[in-house]
BARO-749438 format. One record per residue (C-alpha): residue number from 1; residue in three letters; z, y, x. Coordinates in steps of 0.001 Angstrom, whole numbers, plus 500000, padded with zeros to 6 digits. Each point is the difference from the previous one (the first is absolute). Last residue first. Layout:
N
seq type pz py px
NUM ALA Z Y X $
...
REM end
This chain:
608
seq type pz py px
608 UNK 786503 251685 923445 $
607 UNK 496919 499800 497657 $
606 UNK 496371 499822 502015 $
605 UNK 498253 501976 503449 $
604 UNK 496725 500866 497578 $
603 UNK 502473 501849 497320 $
602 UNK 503438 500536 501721 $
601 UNK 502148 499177 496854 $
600 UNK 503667 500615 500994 $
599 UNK 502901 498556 498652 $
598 UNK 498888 496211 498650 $
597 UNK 501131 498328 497300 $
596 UNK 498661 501357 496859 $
595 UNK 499966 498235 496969 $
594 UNK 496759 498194 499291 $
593 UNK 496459 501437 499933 $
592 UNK 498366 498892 496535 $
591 UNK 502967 500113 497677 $
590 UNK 500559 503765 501462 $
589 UNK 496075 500718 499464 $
588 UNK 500173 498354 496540 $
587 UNK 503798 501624 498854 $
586 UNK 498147 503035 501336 $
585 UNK 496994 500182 497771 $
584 UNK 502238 499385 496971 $
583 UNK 502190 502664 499768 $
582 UNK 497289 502290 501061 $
581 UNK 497625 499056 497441 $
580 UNK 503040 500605 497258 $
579 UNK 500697 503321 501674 $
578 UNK 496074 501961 500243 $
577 UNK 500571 502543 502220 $
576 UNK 498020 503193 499700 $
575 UNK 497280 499984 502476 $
574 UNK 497460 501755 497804 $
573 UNK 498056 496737 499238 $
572 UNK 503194 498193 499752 $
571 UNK 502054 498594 502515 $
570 UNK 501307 496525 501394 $
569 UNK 502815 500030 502041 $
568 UNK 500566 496455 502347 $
567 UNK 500787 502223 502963 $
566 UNK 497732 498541 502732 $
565 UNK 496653 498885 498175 $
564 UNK 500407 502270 496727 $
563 UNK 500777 503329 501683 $
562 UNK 498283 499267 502948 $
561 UNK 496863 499574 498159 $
560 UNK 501000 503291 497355 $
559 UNK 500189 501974 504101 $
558 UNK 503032 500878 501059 $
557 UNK 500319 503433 501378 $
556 UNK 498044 501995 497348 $
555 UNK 502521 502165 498555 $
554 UNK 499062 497700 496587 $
553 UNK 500130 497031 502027 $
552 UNK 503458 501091 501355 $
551 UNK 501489 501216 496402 $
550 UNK 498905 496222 498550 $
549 UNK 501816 498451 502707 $
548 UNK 503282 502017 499715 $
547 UNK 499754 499037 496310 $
546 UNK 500146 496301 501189 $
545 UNK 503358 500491 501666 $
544 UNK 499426 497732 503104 $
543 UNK 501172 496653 499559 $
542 UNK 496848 498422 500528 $
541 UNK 499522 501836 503466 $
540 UNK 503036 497718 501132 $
539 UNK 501957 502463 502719 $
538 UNK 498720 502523 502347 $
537 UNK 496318 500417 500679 $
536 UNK 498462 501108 503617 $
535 UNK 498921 503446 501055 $
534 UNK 496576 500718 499880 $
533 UNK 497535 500546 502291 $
532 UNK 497532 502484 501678 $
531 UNK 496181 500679 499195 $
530 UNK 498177 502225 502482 $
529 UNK 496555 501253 499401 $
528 UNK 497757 501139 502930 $
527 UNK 497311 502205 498597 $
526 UNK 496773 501319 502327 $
525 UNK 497950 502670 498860 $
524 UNK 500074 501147 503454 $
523 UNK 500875 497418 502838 $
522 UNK 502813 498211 500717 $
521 UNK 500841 497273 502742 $
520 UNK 502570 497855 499643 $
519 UNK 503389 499036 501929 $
518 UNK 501852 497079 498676 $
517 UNK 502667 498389 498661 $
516 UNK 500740 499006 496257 $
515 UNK 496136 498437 500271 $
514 UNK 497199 501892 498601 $
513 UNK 497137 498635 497289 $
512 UNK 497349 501718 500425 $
511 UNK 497692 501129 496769 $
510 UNK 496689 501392 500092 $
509 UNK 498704 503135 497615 $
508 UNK 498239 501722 502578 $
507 UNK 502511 502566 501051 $
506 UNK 502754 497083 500663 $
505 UNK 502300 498348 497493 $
504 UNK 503081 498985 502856 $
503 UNK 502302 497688 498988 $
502 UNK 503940 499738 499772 $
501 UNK 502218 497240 498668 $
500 UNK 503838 499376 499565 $
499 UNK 501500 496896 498435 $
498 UNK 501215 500173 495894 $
497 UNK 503567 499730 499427 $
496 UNK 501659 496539 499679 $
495 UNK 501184 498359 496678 $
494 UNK 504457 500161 499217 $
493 UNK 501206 496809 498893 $
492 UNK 502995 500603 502458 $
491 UNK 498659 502230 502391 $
490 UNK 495922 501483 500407 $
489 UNK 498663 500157 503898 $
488 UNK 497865 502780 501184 $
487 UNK 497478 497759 500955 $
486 UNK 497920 499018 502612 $
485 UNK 496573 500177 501825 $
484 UNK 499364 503975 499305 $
483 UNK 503656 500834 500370 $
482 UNK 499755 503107 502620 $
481 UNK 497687 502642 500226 $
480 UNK 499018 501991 503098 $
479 UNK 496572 501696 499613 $
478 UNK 498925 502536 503602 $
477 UNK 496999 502206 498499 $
476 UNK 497425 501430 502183 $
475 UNK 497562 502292 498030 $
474 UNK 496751 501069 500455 $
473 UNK 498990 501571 497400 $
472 UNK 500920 502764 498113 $
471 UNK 500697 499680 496128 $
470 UNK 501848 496620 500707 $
469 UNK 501317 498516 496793 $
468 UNK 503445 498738 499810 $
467 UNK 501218 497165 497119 $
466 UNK 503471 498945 499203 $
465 UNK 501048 497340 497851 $
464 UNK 503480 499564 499625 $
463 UNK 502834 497873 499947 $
462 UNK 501957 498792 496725 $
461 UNK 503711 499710 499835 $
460 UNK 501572 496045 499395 $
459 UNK 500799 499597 496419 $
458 UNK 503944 499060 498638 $
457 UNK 499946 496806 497919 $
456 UNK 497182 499123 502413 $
455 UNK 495878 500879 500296 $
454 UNK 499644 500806 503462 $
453 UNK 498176 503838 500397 $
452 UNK 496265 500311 501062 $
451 UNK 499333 499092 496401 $
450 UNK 498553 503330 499332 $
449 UNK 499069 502005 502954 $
448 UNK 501266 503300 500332 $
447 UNK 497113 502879 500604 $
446 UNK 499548 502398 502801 $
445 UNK 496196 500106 500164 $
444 UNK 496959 502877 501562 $
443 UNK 502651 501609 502903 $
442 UNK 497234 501966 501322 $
441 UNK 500033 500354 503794 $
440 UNK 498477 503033 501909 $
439 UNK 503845 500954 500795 $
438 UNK 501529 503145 499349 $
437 UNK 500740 500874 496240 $
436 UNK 498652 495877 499014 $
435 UNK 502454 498791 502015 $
434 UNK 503394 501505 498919 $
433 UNK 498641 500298 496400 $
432 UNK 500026 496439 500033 $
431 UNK 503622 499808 500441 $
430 UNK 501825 498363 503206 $
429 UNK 501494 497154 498737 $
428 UNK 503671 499924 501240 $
427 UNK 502190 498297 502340 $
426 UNK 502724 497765 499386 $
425 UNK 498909 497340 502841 $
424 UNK 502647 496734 500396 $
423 UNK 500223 499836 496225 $
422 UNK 496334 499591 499774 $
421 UNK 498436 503307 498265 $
420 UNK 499386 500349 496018 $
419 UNK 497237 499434 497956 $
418 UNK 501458 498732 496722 $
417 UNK 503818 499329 500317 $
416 UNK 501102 496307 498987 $
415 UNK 501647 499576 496643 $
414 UNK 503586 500522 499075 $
413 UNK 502947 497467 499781 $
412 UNK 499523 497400 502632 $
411 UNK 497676 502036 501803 $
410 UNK 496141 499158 500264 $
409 UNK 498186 500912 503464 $
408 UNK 498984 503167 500791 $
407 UNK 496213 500843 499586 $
406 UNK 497164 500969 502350 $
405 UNK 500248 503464 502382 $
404 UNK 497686 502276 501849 $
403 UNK 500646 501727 503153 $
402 UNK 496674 502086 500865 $
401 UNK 499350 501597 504104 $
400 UNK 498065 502968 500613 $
399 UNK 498209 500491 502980 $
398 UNK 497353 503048 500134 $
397 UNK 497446 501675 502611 $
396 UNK 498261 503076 499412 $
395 UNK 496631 500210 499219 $
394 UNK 500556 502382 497466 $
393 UNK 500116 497799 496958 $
392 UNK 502166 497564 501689 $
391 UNK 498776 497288 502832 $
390 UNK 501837 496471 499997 $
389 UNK 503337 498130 500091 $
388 UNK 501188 497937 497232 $
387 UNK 503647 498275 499622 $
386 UNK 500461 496941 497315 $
385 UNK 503620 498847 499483 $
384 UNK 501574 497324 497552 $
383 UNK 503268 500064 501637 $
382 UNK 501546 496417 498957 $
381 UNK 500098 497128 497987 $
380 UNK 499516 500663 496348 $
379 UNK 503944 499531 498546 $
378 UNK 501286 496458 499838 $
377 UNK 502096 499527 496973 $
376 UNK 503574 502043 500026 $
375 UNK 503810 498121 501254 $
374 UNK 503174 499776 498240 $
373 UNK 499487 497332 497832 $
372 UNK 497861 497474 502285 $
371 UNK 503066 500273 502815 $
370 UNK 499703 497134 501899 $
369 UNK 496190 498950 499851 $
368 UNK 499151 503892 500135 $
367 UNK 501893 499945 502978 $
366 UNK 496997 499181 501944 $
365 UNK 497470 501563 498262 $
364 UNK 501313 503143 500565 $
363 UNK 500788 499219 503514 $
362 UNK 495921 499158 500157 $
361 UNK 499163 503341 498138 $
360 UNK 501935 502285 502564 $
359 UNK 498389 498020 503353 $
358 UNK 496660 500298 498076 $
357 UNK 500466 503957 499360 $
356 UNK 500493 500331 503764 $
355 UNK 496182 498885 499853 $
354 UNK 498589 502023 498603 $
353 UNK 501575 502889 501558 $
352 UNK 499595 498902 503404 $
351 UNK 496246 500306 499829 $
350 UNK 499642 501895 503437 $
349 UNK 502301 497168 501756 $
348 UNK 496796 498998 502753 $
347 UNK 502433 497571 502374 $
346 UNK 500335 501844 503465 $
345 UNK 503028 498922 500114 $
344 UNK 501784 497530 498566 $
343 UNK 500168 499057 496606 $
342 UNK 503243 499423 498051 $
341 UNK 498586 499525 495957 $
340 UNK 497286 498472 501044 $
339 UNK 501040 497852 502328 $
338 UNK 500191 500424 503830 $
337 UNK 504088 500695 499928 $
336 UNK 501380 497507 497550 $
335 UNK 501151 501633 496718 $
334 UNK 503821 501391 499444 $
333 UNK 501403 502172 497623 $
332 UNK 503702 500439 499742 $
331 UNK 501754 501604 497012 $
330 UNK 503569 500973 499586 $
329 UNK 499842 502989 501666 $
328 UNK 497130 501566 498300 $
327 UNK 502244 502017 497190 $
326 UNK 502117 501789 502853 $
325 UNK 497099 501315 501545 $
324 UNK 499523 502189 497610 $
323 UNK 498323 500377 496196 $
322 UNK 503277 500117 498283 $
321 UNK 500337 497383 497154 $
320 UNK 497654 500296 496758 $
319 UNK 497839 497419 500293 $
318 UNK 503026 497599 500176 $
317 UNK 498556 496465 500880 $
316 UNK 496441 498856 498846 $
315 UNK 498865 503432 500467 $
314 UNK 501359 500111 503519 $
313 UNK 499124 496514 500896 $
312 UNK 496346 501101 499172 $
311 UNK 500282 503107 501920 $
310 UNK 501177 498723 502832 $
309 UNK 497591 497140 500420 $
308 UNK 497067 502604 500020 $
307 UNK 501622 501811 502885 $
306 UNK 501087 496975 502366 $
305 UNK 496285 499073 499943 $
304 UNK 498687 503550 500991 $
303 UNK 503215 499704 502662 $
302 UNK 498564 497103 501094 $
301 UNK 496651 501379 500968 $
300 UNK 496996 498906 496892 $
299 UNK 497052 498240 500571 $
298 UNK 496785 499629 498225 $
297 UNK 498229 502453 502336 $
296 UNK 497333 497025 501603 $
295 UNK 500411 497929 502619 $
294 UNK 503122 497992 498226 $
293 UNK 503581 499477 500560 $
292 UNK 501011 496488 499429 $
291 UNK 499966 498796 496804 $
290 UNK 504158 499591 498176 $
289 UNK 501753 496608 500555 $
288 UNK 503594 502744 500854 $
287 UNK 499896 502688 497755 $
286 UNK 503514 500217 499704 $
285 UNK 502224 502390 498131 $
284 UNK 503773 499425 500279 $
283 UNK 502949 500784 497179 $
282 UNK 503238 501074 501252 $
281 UNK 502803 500313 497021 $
280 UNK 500729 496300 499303 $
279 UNK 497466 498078 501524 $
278 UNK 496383 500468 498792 $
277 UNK 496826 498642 501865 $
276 UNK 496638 501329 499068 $
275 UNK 496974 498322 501573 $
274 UNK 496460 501580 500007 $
273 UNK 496608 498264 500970 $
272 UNK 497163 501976 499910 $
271 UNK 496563 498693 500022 $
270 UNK 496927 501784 500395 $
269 UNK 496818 500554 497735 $
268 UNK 495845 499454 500012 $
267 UNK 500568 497847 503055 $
266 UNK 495947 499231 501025 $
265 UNK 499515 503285 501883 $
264 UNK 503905 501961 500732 $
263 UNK 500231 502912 498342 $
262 UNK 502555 498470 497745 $
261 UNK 501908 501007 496516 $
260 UNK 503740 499255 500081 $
259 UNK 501618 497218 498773 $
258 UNK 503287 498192 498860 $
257 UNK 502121 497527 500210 $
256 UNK 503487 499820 499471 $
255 UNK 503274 498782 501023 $
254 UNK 503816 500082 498594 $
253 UNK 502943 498896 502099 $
252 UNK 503625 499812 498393 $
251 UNK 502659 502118 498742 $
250 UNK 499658 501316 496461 $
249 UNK 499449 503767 499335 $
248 UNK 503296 502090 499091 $
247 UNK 500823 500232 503570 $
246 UNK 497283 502198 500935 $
245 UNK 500957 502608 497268 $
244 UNK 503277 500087 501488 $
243 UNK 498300 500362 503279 $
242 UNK 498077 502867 498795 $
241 UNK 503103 501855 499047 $
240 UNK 501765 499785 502527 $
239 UNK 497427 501089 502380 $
238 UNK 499286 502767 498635 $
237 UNK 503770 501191 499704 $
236 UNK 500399 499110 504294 $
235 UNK 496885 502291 500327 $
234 UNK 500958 502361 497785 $
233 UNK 503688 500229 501793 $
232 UNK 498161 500333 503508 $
231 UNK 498431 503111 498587 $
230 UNK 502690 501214 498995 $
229 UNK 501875 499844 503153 $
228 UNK 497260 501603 501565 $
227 UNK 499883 502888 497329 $
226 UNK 503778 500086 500643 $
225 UNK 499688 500891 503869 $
224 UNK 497052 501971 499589 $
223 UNK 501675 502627 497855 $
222 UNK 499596 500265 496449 $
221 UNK 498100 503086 499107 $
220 UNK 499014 501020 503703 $
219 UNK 499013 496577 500396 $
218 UNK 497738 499505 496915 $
217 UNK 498440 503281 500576 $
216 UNK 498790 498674 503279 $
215 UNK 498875 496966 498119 $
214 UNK 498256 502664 497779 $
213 UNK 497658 501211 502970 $
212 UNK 499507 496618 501271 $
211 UNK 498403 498785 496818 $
210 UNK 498136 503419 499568 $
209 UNK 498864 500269 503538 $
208 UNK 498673 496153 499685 $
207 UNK 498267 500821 496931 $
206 UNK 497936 502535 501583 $
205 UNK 499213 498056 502522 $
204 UNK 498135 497500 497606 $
203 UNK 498386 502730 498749 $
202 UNK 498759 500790 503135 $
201 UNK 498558 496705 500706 $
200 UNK 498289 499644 497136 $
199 UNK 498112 503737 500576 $
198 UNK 499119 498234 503861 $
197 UNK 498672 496857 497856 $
196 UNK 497771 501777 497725 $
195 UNK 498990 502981 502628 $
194 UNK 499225 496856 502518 $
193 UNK 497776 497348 497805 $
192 UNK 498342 497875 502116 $
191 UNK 503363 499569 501864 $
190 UNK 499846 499508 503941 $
189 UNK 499588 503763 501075 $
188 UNK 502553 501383 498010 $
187 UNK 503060 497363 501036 $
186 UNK 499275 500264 503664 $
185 UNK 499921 503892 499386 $
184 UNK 503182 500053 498367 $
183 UNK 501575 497355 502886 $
182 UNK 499024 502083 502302 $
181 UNK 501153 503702 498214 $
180 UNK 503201 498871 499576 $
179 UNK 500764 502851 497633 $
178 UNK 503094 501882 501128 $
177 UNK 503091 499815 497531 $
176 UNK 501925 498554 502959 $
175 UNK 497342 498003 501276 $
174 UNK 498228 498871 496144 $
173 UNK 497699 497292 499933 $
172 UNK 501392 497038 502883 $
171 UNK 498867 496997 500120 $
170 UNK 500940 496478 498929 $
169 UNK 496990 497899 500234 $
168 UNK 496869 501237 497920 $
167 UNK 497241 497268 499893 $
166 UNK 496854 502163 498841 $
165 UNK 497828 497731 497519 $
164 UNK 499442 496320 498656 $
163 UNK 498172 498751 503202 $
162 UNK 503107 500127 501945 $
161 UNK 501901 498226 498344 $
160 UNK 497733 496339 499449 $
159 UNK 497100 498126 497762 $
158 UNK 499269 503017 498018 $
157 UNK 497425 499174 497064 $
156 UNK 502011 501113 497205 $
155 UNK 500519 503573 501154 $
154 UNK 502984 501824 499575 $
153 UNK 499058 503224 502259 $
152 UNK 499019 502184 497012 $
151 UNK 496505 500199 501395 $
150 UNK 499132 496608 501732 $
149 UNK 499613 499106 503936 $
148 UNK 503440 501516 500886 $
147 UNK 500979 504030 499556 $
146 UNK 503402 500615 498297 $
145 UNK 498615 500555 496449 $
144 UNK 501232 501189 496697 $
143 UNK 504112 500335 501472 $
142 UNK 502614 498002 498190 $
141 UNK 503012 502569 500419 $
140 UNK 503708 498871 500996 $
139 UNK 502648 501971 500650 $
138 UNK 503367 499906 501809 $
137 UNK 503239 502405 500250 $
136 UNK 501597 498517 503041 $
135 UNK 504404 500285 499996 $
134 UNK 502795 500770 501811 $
133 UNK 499198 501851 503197 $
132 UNK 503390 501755 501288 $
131 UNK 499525 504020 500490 $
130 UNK 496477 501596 500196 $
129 UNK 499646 503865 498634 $
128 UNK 496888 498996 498465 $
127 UNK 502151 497802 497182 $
126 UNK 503403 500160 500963 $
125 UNK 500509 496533 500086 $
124 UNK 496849 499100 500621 $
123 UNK 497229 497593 498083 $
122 UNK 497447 498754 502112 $
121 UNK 496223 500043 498234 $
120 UNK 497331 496379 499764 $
119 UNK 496976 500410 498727 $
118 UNK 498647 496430 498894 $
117 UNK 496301 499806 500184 $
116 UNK 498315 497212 496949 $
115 UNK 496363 500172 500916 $
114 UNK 500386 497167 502808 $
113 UNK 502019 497539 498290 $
112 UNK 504406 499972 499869 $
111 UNK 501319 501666 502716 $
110 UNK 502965 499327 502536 $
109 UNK 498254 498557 502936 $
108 UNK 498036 496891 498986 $
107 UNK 498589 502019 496864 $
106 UNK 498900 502644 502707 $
105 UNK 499978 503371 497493 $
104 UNK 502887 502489 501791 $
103 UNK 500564 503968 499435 $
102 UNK 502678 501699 501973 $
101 UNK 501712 503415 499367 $
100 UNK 502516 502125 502295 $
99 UNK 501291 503194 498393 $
98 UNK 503027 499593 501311 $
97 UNK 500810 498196 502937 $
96 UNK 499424 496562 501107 $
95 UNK 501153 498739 503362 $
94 UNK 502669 498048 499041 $
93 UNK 498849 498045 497156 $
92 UNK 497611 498587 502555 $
91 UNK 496166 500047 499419 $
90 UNK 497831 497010 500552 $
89 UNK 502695 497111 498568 $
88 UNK 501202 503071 497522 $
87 UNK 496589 500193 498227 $
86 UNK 500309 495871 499544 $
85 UNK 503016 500990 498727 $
84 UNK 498593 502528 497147 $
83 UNK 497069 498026 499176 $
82 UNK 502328 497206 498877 $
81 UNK 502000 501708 497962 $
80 UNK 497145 501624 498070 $
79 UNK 498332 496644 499850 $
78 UNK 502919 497974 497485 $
77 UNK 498426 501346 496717 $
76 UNK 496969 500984 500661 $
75 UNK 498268 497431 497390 $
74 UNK 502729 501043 497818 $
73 UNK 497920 503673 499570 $
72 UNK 501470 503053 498038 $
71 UNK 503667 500034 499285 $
70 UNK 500612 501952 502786 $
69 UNK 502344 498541 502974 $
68 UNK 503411 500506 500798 $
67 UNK 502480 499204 502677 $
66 UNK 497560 497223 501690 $
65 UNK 501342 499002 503699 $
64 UNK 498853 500993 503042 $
63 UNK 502919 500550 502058 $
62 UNK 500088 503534 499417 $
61 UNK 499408 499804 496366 $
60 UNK 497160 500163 498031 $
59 UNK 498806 501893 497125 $
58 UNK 496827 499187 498281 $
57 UNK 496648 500916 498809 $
56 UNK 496669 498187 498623 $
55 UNK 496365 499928 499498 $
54 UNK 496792 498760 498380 $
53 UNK 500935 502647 496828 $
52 UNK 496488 499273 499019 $
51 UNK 499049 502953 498438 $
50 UNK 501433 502645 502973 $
49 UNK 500667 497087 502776 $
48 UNK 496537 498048 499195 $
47 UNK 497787 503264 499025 $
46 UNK 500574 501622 503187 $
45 UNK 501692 503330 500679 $
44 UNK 503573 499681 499297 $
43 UNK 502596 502568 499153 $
42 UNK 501147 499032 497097 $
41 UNK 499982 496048 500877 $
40 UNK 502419 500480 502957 $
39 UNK 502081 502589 498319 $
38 UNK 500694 498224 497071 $
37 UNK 500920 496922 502673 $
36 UNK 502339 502398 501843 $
35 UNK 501448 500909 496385 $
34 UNK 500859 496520 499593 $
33 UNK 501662 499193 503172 $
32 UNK 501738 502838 499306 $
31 UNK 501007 499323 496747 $
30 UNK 501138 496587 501269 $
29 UNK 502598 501277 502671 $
28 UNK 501331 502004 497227 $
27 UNK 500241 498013 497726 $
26 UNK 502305 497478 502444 $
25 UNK 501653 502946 501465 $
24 UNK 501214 501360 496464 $
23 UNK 500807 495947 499244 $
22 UNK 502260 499902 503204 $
21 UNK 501902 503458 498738 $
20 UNK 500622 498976 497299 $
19 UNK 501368 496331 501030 $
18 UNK 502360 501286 503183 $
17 UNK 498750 499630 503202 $
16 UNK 501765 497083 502234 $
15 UNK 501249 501676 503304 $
14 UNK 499623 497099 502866 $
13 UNK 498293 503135 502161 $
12 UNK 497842 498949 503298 $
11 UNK 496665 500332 497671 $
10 UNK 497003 498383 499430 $
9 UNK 501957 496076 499796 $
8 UNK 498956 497185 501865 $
7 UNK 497402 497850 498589 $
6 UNK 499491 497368 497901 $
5 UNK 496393 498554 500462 $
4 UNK 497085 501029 498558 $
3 UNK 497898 496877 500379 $
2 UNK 496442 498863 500463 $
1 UNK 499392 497011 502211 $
REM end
């Protein structure tokens, strides 16, 4: 089970703050968090944190519950917390002092995958001069490689922990401002890549001096005795407001399949099985029925899984409520230990990314069926990663890591996004420029693809196709894709987006077809081109403004086939739209297929 139960309150005081003065502490709680995760990505070194923005920040109180976190990375949404009490388990509250820092990876002891290190800083009173500890200032860096048997330690072919990279328990960094100079060197020595990940590292400490620094400012502002009682207020206001939003969707149990892509020979995907029960304001996540762990790194930790349903139920709630621990109380996640979404250890979890996106999509699709009206299409599936490890121009060695997107599904009122990340993710594309200035890579492609996109009233976002040639060979590149043997899923009339595909077109002309996980082998000359999908349709494509059509074959993202076959538009030679055609060519196609009866169309896996 995953809960945040109702706990006692931070501070000994039953003095209720006053409503200014609550919403000062509220901003400012979140600027900080905010400015910690400016710092974070500022100050990087490696092209996933600085481009990528692969990272995240947070406040914490004592007891290890989430003040504040950036608005930077759902996918870390409920970690931070639990980094910081598994860091208390090893290290009691007691017997820190300032200037103490920990840093933590083991997903089965507060972390999240390998190349994801939490860094973990007490919060005091009076800042270095000690007094009551109150708070953890927290950050969160996805690190290029942590040793294991592939560069960028996320390899597809891991069958368990410990060959994915460096496990890093709870340990200390910083002794009283003092480098830890054994854990440093245990760090540097297993990393392929030590003045990238070191130079991470640091700027992750530098955010946690700047959170802690203006918590300290915080209490000589307001006092610790009313930022406490604040704080508790926010969390009782979050809350509220989520469970009103709760108790506007219908009681009742709601299931749904779903899949993730496999590594396993002769099952090309995996099942998920996801129920959804609602009563009044407490609504329960199960993933009961769902396959059992596997011997490969298709697995997420709990908390990965508790993550990604977070942030759907927070969208599909009040987006907008205070990000704290407040606005998780109502929710319980649960999946039977040994599954996928539970493993135990040492289950490979390297891919967790992937497939925390499943656990998000299949509570999409599950109150899609209640709620058609006030949900989105199915967006492209996941993190749509590719890392590459290899020797530079001057021999030196290189890991870089890419996080591309496909398309959002179709809202009820606006069109899917083109090219954007998986709700769960929210990083960024790293530009070209960023590889071509330091890598021997040539970014040759990065082109939407027409028709990726469900046709619907409102059309699903388009993925991409994205090509890198190797100028210096050989190359080890790690592919993760997701949504290669399903569908983004298109809602109430609404078509499917396009599935995901990626090939290699070698030096010689060949073509290999690659599967959405692997690890491959490049040499010079080599291309591998990566082809994400679309988001699904919204609504009865024939109803879609037929002008809208004629403007999206003449921006080139529906194709005159698409136009005809799934919209009913017909269009001149210069794609001007030709009414009276129109008119006509959709009372046929609507004639031809019936009303509409279903709510989701899931392509190959039928009309639900």
């Amino acid at each position: 089970m995953m809960k945040t139960e109702t706990h006692s309150t931070l501070s000994n005081s039953d003095k209720a703050v006053d409503p200014i003065t609550l919403e000062i502490i509220r901003n400012r709680l979140e600027t900080i968090a905010d400015a910690m995760q400016n710092t974070l990505l500022r100050s990087a070194v490696s092209v996933i944190l600085k481009e990528g923005e692969d990272g995240s920040s947070g406040l914490i109180t004592r007891d290890g519950y989430m003040m504040a976190q950036a608005r930077s990375n759902p996918i870390h949404l409920t970690v931070m917390p639990t980094a910081v009490q598994a860091v208390c388990e090893k290290y009691p509250r007691e017997e820190m002092v300032p200037g103490d820092v920990f840093i933590l990876n083991d997903p089965y002891n507060g972390g999240t995958h390998l190349p994801d290190i939490l860094m973990v800083m007490p919060v005091f009173e009076k800042g270095k001069d000690g007094g009551d500890l109150w708070a953890f200032s927290v950050s969160l860096g996805h690190h290029e490689d942590v040793g294991g048997i592939d560069p960028g330690s996320m390899s597809a072919r891991s069958t368990e922990l410990n060959q994915e990279g460096l496990v890093i328990p709870p340990s200390s960094w910083l002794k009283a401002y003092k480098q830890d100079m054994a854990t440093y060197d245990f760090v540097r020595f297993n990393t392929r890549t030590p003045e990238t990940v070191l130079g991470d590292l640091q700027a992750q400490l530098a955010t946690c001096y700047l959170g802690a620094r203006s918590l300290n400012e915080c209490v000589k502002e307001f006092g610790l005795e009313t930022m406490q009682s604040a704080i508790e207020q926010l969390f009782d206001q979050a809350e509220r407001l989520i469970r009103s939003k709760i108790s506007e969707i219908p009681d009742g149990e709601y299931d749904f399949e779903d899949w993730a892509e496999s590594l396993t020979p002769g099952m090309d995907r995996l099942p998920i099985h996801c129920k959804v029960t609602v009563k009044g304001s407490d609504i329960v996540i199960d993933f009961a029925g769902t396959t059992e762990q596997q011997p490969a790194p298709t697995n997420v930790n709990l908390a990965g899984t508790a993550s990604a349903v977070h942030t759907i139920l927070r969208g599909l709630t009040d987006p907008f409520a205070p990000l704290n621990d407040g606005a998780i109380r109502p929710i319980t996640v649960t999946a039977p230990e040994g599954c996928m979404f539970n493993p135990t250890r040492p289950a490979a979890i390297a891919l967790r990314a992937q497939v925390s996106c499943r656990a998000n999509c299949s509570v999409l699709g599950a109150l899609t069926k209640v709620m058609p009206d006030k949900v989105i299409a199915a967006s492209h599936g996941g993190n749509h990663v590719i890392s590459f490890s290899g020797k530079n121009w001057d021999g030196s060695r290189y890991g870089a890591t890419d996080l591309i997107a496909g398309g959002l599904g179709a809202r009820p009122e606006k069109d899917g996004i083109d090219h954007i990340d998986h709700a769960v993710g929210n990083c960024q594309m790293p530009p070209a420029e960023a590889w071509e200035n330091h890598l021997p890579i040539e970014i040759v492609e990065h082109t939407p693809i027409p028709d990726s996109g469900g046709a619907g009233k409102t059309r699903g976002g388009l993925g991409v196709r994205r090509s890198y040639k190797m100028l210096k060979g050989p190359v080890t590149s790690c592919h993760r894709a997701e949504r290669y043997n399903s569908v983004p899923w298109g809602v109430l009339g609404g078509l499917p987006g396009a599935p995901g595909r990626a090939y290699i077109e070698r030096a010689d002309g060949t073509i290999e077809e690659v599967p959405a996980k692997q690890v491959l082998e490049l040499n010079t000359g080599d291309t591998i081109v990566r082809e994400t999908p679309g988001g699904g349709g919204y609504g009865d494509p024939l109803e879609r403004d037929a002008e809208l059509v004629a403007l999206d074959v003449q921006d080139r993202k529906v194709t005159r086939e698409s136009a005809y076959r799934d919209y009913g538009v017909v269009l001149d030679d210069l794609a001007n739209l030709v009414e009276d055609a129109t008119v006509k060519r959709r009372a046929e196609l609507a004639a031809e297929r019936g009303p509409i009866t279903w709510t989701m169309d899931r392509g190959r896996d039928g009309r639900i």
